[in-house]
Rosetta silent file (secondary structure, phi, psi, omega in degrees, C-alpha in Angstrom):
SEQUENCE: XXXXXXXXXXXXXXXXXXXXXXXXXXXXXXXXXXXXXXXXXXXXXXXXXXXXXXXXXXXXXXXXXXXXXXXXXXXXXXXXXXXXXXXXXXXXXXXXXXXXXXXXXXXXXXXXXXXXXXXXXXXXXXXXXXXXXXXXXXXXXXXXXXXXXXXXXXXXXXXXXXXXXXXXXXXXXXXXXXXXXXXXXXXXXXXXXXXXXXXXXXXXXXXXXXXXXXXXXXXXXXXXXXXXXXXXXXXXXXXXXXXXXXXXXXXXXXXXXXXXXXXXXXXXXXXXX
SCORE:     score description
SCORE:     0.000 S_00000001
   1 L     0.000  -54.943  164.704   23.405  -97.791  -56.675 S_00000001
   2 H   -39.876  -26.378 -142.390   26.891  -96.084  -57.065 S_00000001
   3 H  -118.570  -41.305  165.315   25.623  -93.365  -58.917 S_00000001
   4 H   -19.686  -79.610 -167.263   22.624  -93.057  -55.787 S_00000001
   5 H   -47.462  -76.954 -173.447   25.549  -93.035  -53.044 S_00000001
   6 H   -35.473  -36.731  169.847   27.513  -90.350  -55.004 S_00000001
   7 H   -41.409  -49.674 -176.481   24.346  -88.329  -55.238 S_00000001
   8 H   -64.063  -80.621  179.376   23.874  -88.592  -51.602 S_00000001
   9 H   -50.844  -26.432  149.620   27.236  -87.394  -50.726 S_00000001
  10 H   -45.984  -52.088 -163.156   27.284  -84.455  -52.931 S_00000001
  11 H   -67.746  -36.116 -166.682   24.355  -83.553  -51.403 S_00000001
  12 L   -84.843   24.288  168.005   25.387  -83.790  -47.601 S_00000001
  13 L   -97.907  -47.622  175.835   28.484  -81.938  -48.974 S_00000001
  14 L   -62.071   -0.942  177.074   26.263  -79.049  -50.374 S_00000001
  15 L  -103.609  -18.913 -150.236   24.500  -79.185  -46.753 S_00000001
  16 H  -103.505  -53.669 -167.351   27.579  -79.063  -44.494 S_00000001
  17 H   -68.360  -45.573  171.236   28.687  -75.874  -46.666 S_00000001
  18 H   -39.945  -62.777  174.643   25.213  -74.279  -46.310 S_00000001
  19 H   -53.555  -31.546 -172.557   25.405  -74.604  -42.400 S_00000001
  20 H   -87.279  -34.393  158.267   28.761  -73.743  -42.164 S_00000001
  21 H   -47.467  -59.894 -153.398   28.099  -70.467  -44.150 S_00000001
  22 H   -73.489  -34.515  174.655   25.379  -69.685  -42.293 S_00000001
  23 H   -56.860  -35.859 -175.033   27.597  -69.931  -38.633 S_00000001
  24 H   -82.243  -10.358  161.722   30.166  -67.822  -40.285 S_00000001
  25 H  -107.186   22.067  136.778   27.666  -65.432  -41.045 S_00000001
  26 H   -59.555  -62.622  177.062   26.151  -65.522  -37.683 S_00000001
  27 H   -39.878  -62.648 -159.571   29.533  -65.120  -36.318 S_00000001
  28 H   -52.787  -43.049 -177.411   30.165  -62.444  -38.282 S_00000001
  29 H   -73.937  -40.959  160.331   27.192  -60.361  -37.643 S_00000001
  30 H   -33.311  -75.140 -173.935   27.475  -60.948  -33.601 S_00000001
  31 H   -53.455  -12.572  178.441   30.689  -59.490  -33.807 S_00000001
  32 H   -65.094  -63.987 -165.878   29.543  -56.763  -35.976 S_00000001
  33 H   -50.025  -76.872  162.408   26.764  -55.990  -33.435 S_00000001
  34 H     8.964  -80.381 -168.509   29.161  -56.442  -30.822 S_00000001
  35 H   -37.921  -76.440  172.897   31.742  -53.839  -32.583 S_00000001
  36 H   -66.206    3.723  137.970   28.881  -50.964  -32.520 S_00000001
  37 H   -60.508  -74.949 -178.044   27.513  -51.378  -29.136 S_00000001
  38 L   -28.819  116.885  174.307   30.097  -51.591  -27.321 S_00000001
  39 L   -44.602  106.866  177.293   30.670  -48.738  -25.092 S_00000001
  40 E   -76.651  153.339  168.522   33.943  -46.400  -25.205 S_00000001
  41 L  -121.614 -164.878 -128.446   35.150  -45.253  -22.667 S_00000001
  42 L  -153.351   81.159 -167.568   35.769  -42.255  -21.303 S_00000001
  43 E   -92.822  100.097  177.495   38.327  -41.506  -18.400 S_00000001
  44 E   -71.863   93.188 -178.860   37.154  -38.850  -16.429 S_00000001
  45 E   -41.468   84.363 -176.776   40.047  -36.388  -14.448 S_00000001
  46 E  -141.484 -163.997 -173.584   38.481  -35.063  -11.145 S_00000001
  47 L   -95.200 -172.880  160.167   39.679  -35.049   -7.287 S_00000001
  48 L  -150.049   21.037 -175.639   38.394  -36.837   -4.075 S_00000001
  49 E  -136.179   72.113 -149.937   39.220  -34.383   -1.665 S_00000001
  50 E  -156.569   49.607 -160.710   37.189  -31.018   -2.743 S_00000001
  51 L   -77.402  179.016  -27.148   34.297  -32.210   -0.502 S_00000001
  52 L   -60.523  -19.005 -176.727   31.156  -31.511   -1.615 S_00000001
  53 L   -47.905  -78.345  178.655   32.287  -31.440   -5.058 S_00000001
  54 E  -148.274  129.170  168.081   34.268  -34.882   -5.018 S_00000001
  55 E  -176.205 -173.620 -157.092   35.702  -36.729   -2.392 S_00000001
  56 E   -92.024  126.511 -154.577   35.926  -39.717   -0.508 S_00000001
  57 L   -91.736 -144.768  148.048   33.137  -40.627    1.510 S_00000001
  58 L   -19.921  -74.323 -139.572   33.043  -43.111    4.959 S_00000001
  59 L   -71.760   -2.719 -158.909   32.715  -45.894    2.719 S_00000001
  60 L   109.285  -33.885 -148.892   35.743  -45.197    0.509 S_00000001
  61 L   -95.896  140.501 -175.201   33.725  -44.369   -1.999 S_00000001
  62 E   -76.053  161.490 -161.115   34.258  -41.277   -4.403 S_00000001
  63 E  -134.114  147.709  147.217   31.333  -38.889   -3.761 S_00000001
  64 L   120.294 -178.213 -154.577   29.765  -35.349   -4.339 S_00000001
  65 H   -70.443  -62.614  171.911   27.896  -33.204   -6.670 S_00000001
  66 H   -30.770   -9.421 -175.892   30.707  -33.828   -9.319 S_00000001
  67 H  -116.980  -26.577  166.368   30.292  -37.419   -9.476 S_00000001
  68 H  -104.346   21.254  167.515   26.573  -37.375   -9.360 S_00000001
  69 L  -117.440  -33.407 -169.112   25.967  -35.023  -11.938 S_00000001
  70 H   -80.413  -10.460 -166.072   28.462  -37.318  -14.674 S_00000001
  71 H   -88.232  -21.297  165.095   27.072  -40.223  -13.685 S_00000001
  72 H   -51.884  -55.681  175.480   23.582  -38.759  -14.754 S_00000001
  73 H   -12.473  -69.636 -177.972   25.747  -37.425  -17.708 S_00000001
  74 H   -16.541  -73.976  168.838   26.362  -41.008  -18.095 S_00000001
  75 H   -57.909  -36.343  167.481   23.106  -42.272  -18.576 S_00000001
  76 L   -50.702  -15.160 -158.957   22.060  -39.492  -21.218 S_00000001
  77 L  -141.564   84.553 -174.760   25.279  -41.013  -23.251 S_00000001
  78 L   -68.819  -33.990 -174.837   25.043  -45.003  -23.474 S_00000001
  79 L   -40.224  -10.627 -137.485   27.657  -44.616  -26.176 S_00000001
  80 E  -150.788  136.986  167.445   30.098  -44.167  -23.859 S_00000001
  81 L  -125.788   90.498 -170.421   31.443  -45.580  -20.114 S_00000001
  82 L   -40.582  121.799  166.884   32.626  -43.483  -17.591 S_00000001
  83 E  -135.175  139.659 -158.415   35.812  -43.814  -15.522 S_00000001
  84 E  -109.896  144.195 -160.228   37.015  -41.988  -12.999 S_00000001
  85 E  -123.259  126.513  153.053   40.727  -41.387  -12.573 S_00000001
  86 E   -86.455  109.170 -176.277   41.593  -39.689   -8.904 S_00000001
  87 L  -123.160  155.831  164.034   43.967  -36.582   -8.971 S_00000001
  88 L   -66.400  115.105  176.992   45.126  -33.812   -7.113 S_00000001
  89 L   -20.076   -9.531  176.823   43.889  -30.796   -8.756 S_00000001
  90 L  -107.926   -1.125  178.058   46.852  -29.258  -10.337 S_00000001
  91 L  -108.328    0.770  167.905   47.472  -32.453  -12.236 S_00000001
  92 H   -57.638  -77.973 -170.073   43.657  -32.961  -14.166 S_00000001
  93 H   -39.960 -132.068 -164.593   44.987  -30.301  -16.945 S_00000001
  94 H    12.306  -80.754 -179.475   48.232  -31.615  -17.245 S_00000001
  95 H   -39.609  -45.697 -162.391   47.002  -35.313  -17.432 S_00000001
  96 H   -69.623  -88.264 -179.070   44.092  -34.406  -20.100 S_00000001
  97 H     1.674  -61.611 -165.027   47.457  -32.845  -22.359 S_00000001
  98 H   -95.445    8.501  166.621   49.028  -35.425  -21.927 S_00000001
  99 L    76.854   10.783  134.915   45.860  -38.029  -22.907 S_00000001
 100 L   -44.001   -2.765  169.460   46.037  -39.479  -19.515 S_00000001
 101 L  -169.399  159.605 -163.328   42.316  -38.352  -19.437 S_00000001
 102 L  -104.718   -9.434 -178.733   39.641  -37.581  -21.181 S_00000001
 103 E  -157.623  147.830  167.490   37.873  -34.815  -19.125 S_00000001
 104 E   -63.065  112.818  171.623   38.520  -32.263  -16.979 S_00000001
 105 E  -121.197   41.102 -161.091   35.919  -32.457  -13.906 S_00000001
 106 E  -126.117   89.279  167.287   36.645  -29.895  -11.072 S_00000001
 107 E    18.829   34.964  173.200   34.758  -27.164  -10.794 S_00000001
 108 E   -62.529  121.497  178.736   37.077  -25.696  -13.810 S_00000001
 109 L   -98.047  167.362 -170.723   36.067  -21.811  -14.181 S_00000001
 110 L  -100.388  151.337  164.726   37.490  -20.308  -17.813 S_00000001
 111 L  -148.798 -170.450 -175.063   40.100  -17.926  -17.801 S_00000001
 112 L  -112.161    4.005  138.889   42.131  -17.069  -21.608 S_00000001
 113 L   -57.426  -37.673 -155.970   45.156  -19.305  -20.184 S_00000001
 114 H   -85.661  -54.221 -172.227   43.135  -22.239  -19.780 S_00000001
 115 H   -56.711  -23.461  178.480   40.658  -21.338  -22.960 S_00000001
 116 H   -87.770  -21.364 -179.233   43.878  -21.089  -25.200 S_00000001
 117 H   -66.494  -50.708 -160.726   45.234  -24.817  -24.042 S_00000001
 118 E  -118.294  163.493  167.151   41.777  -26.735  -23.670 S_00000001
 119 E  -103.149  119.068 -144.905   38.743  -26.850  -24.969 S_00000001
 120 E   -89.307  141.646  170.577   35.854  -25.396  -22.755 S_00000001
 121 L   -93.425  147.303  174.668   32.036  -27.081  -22.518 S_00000001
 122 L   -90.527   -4.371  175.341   29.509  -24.355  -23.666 S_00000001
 123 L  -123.650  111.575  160.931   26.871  -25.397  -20.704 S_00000001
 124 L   -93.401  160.489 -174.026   28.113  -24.790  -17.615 S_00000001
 125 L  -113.766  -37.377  176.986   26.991  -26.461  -14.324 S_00000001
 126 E  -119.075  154.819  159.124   27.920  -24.615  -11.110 S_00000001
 127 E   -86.954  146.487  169.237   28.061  -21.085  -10.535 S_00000001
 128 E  -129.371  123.908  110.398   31.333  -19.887   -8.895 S_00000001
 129 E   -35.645   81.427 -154.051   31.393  -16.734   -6.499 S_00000001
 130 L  -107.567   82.350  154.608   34.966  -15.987   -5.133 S_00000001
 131 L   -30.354  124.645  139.533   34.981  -14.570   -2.015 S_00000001
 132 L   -89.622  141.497 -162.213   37.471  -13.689    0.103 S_00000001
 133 E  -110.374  161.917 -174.404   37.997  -15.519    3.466 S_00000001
 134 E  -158.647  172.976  141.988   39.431  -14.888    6.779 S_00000001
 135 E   -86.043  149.076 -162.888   38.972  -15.551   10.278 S_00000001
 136 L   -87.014   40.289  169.131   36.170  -14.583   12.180 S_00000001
 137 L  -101.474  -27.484 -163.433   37.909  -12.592   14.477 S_00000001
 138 L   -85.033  140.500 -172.871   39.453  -10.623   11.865 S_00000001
 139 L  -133.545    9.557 -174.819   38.347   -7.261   10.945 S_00000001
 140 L  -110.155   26.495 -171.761   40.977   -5.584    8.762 S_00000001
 141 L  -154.007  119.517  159.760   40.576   -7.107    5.303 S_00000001
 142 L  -154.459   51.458 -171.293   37.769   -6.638    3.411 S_00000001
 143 L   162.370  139.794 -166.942   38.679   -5.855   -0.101 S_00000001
 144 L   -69.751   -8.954  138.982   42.064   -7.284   -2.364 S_00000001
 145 L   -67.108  -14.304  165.640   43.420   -4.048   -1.388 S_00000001
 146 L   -65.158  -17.208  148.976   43.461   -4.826    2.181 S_00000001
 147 L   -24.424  -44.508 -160.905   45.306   -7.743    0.923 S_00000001
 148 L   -70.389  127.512  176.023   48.442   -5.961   -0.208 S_00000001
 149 L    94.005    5.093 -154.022   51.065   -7.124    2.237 S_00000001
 150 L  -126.900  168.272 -167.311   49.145   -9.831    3.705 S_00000001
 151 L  -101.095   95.251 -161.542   49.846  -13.972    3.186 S_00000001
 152 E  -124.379  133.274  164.564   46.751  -15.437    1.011 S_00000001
 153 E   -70.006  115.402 -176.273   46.521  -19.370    0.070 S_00000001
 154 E   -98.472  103.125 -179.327   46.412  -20.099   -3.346 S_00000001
 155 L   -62.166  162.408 -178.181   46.007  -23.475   -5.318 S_00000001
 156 L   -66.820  133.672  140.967   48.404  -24.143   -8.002 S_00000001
 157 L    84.618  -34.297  167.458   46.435  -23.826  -11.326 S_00000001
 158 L   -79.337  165.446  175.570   43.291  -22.557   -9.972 S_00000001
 159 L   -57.422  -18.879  161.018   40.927  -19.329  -10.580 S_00000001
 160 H   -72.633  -32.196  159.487   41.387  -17.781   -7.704 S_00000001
 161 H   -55.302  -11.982 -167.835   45.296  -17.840   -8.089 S_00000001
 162 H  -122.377  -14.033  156.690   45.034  -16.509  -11.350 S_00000001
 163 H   -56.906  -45.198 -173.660   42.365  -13.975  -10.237 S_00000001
 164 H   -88.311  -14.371  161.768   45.364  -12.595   -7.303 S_00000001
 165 H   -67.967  -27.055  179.374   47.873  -13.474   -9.975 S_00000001
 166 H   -72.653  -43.297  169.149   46.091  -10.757  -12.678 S_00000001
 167 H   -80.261   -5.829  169.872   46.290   -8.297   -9.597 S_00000001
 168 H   -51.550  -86.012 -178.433   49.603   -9.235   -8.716 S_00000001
 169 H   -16.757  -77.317  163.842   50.571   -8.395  -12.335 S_00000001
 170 L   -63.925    5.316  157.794   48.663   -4.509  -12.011 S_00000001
 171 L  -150.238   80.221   97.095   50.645   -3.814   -8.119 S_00000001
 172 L    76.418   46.685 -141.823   53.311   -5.079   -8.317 S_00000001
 173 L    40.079   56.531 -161.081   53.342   -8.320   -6.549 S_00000001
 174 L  -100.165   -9.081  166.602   51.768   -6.716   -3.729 S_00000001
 175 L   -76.020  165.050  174.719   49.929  -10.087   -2.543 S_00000001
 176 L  -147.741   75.229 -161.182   52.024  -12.401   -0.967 S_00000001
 177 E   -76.626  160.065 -139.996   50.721  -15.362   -2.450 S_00000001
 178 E  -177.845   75.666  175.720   51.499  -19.105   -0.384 S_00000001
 179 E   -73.393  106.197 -166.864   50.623  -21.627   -3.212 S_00000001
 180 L  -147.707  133.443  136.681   49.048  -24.711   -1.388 S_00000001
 181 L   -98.462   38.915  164.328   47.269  -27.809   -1.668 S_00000001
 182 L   -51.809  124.390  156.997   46.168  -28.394    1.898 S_00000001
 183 L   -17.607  129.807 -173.526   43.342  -29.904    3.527 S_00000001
 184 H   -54.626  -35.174 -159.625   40.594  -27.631    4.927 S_00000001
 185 H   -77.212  -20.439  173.681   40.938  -28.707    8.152 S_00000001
 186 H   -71.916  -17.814 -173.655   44.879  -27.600    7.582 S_00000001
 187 H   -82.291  -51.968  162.893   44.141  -24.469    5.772 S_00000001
 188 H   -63.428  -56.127  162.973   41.836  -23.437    8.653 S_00000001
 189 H   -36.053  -47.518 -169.344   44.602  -24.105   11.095 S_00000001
 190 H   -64.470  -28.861 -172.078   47.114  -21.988    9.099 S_00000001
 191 H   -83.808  -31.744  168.528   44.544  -19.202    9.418 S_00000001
 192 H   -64.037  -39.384 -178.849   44.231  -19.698   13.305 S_00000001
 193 H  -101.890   20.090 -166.149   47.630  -19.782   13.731 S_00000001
 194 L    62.884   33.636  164.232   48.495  -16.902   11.043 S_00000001
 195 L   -65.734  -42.054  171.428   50.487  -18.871    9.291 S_00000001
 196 L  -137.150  153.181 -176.157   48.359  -17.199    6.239 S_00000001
 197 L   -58.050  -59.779 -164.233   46.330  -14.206    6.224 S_00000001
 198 E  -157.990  179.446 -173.427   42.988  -15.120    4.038 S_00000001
 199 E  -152.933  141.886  151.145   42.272  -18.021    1.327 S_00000001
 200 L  -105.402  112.518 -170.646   39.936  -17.333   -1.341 S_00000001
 201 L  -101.470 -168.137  170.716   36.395  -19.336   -1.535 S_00000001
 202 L  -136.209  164.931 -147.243   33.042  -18.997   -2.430 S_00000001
 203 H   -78.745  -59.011 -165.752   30.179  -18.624    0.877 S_00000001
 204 H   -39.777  -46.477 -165.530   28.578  -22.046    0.304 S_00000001
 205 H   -81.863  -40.811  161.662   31.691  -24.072    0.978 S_00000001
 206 H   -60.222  -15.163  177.973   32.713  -21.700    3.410 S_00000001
 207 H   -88.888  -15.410  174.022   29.592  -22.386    5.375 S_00000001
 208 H   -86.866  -26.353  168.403   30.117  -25.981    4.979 S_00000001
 209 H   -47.805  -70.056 -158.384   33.958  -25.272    6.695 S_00000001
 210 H   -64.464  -50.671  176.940   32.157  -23.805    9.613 S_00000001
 211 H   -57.352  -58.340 -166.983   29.320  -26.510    9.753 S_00000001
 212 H   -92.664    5.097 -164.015   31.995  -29.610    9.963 S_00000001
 213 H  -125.316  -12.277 -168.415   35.272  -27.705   11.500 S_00000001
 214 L   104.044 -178.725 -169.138   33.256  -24.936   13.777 S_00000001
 215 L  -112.908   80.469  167.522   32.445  -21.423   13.213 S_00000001
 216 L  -112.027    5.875 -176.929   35.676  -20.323   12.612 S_00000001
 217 E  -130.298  154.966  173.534   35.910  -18.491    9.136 S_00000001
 218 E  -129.216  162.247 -179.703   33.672  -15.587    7.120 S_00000001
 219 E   -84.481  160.512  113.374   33.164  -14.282    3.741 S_00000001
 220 L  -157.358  162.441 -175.464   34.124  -10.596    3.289 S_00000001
 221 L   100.460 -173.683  165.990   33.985   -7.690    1.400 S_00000001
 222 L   -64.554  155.573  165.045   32.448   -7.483   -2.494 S_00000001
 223 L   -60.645  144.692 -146.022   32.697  -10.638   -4.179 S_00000001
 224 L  -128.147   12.008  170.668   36.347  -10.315   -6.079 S_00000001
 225 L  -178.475  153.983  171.514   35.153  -12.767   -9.563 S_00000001
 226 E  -133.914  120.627 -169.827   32.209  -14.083  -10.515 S_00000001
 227 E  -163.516 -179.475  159.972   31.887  -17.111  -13.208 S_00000001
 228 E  -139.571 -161.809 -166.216   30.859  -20.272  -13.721 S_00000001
 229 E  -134.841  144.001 -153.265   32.356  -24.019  -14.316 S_00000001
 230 E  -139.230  158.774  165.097   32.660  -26.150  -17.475 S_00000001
 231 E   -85.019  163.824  169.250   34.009  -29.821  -18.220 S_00000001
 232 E  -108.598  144.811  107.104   37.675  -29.587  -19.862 S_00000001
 233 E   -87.318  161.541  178.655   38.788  -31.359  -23.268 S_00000001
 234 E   -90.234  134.587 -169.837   41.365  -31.512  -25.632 S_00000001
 235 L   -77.601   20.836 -152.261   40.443  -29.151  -28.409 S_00000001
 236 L  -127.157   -8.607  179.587   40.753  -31.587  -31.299 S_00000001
 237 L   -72.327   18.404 -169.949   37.442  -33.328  -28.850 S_00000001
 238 H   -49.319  -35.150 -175.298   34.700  -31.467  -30.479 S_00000001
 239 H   -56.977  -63.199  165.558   32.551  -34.631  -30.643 S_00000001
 240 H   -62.616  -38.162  152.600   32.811  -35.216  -27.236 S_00000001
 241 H   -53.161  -58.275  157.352   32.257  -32.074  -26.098 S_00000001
 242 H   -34.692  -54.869  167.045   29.288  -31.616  -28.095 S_00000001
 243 H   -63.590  -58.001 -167.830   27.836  -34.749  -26.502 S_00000001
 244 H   -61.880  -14.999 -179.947   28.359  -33.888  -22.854 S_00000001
 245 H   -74.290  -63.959  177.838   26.833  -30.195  -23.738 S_00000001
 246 H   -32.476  -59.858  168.240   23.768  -32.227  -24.929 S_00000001
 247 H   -95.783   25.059  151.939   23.193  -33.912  -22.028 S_00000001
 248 H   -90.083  -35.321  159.884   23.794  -31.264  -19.727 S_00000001
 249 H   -33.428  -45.953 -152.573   21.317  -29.227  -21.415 S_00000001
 250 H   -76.441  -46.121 -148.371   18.712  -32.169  -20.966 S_00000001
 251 H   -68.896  -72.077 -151.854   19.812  -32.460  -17.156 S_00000001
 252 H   -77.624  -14.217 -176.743   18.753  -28.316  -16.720 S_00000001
 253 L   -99.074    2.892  179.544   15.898  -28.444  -18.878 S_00000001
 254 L  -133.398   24.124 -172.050   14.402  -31.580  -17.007 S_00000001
 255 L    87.858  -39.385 -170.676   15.392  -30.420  -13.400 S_00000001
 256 H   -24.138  -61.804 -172.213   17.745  -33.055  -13.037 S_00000001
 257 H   -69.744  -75.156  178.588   21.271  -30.807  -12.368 S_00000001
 258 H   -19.605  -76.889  167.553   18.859  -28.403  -10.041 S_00000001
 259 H   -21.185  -55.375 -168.250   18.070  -31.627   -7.945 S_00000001
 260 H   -65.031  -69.090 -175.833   21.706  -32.651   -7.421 S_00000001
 261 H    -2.493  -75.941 -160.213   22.485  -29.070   -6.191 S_00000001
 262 H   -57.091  -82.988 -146.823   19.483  -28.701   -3.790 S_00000001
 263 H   -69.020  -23.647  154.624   20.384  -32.140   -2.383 S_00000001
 264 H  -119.072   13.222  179.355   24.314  -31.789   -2.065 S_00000001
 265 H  -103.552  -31.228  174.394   25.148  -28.448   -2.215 S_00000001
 266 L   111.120  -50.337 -172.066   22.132  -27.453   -0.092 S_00000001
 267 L  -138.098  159.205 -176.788   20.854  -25.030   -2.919 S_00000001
 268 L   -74.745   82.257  163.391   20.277  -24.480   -6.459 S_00000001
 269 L  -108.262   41.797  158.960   23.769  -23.091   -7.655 S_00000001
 270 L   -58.910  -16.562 -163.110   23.180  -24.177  -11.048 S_00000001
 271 L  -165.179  -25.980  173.910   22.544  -20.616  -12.648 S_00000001
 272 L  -165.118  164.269  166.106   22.950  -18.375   -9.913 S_00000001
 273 L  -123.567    0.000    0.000   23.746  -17.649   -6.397 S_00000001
């Protein structure tokens, strides 16, 4: 009988370890799975005041062809979870440097300042046009020499500032450049009340000025750059880059980016204008 009972208990010792193995190697493999699902994420650098591109809509809510082409992105890249960090446009670079983000997202055009700091997407998304703008009373500037002498609004950090800074550079500061981040509807004041001369845009956005503010500004002259717009990374980001090129590829080759255009830009500026 003694020799039974010991039997017995040996056994339910040997049964308890079996079970208890097998939970810790349950455990283990959940968390395993766990580890290599799980999404990284991804903090994406853009604006909210750059409507249609991104800004804030009624609701609060960020908005615009920039936000509805990554979130397509998005889907193309489960690996990954998008968050969007809201900045003023001269501070996206600067944060991405400094690892405060992980992408650039503003209608960034390349220039060989930007291309030696960051690393550049090889599929671009928008076409950029740069136009110069005026009011549509005004008839004596229609070309960046009619410029010379005259008061034109510039963003900090953007291509058009570094397009009238490169002619600055060849005449001899001859621009009178008035480096602002202001609100359209303030930028359009400054032009009514001559506070500045011209701004430089591209015609779609200017036609969207005119649609919500009145028809008070025009395009004129030749177009004064032509390009197009990339995501930004830190150049050590090849990986990442590489992914978001993939599934922007997929997006133009399956309509997808064309759609978003058409429906918030009004037209298919995906490839040309």
């Amino acid at each position: 009988m003694k020799k039974l009972k010991f039997m017995r208990i040996i056994a339910g010792i040997l049964m308890s370890a079996v079970v208890l193995t097998g939970c810790s190697n349950s455990s283990s493999q959940s968390s395993t799975d766990k580890s290599t699902t799980e999404a990284k994420t991804i903090v994406i650098g853009t604006g909210n005041a750059f409507k249609p591109y991104c800004y804030l809509d009624d609701s609060g809510n960020l908005s615009g062809y920039e936000i509805e082409v990554l979130k397509e992105i998005n889907k193309k890249l489960p690996q990954y979870k998008f968050e969007f960090n809201q900045l003023e446009f001269k501070n996206i670079l600067l944060s991405l440097e400094a690892n405060k983000v992980d992408v650039g997202a503003h209608q960034f055009e390349k220039n060989p300042e930007r291309e030696a700091k960051y690393l550049f997407g090889t599929e671009s998304y928008t076409t950029f046009i740069l136009r110069i703008t005026v009011g549509k009373n005004r008839t004596d500037i229609n070309s960046l020499k009619d410029l010379e002498g005259k008061k034109v609004q510039v963003s900090a950090g953007s291509n058009d500032a570094y397009t009238l800074e490169q002619y600055n550079k060849e005449h001899n500061n001859a621009i009178n450049l008035v480096y602002s981040s202001d609100d359209p509807a303030t930028t359009i004041k400054n032009i009514e009340d001559g506070r500045i001369d011209a701004f430089i845009s591209i015609k779609r956005i200017v036609d969207s000025y005119n649609q919500t503010y009145g028809d008070k500004l025009k395009t004129v002259g030749d177009p004064i750059a032509s390009s197009n717009t990339y995501y930004v990374f830190r150049k050590d980001d090849t990986q990442l880059q590489a992914d978001f090129d993939k599934a922007l590829k997929e997006l133009k080759d399956d309509g997808t980016l064309a759609k978003i255009s058409i429906k918030v830009l009004g037209g298919d500026y995906t490839t040309n204008e």
